[in-house]
Phi, psi and omega in degrees: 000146181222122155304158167203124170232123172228132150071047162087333153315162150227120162260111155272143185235127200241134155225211193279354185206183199282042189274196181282333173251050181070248186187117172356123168335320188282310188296295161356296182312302163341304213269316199281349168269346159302295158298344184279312165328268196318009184044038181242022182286335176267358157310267197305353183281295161347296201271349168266354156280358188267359153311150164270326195223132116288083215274121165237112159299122187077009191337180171022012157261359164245138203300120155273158192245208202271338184292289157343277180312339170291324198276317175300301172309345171275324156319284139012273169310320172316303194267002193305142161060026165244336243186155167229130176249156186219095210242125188250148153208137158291340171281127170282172178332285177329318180264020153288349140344306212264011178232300201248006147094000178200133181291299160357279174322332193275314166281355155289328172283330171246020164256355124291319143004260171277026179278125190011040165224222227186110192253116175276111183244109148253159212245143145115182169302175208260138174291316186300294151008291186272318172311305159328298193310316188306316173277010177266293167338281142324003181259308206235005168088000141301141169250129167240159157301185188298321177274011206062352145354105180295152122319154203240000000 
């Protein structure tokens, strides 16, 4: 996790690794099953409500188990209308089921969510993806796919 404060804001940034932006939505979870053992859950709960932002990065792309999805929704709910989120996933809504193990839980996590805020859907190929083709292209002068296939 990275504190981050500019112009009076406090940002956490959870992304993909142990970096300067943090760390996967799934380590959160970690942290928050960490803390719940250690009996320090209303402690880390404390400090992310004293957040401006929550960045949770991957939602679904590592698998969490039922406890985890309780504890990030209770997080969620906690920080609802308090806190402004900000949640990336390859999964759409529908398959978010596959994170919290019940639709109930799953429509209740994206009707905080989206309560007066805004769903960004992009479409189309992978930026990492396409990049790849370009430097491929750029090796033998052909773009190829994803099989090594050339592209037209």
């Amino acid at each position: 996790m990275v504190l981050f404060q500019q112009r009076g804001k406090e940002l956490l940034f959870l992304a993909e690794s142990d970096s300067a932006f943090g760390r996967f939505a799934a380590a959160l979870v970690n942290d928050l099953q960490l803390a719940k053992r250690k009996l320090t859950l209303s402690d880390l709960t404390t400090k992310f409500v004293k957040l401006d932002l929550l960045v949770l990065d991957e939602l679904g792309f590592i698998a969490v188990d039922q406890e985890g999805a309780q504890l990030l929704f209770q997080l969620v709910s906690d920080l609802y209308e308090r806190v402004s989120n900000i949640v990336t996933s390859n999964l759409c809504f529908q398959e978010w089921t596959s994170i919290f193990g019940s639709d109930k839980m799953t429509l209740a996590f994206i009707d905080r969510l989206t309560h007066r805020g805004h769903v960004l859907e992009f479409a189309g190929e992978s930026y990492r993806y396409r990049n790849r083709l370009h430097q491929d292209s750029g090796a033998n002068g052909e773009e190829t796919d994803h099989t090594g296939e050339r592209r037209n």
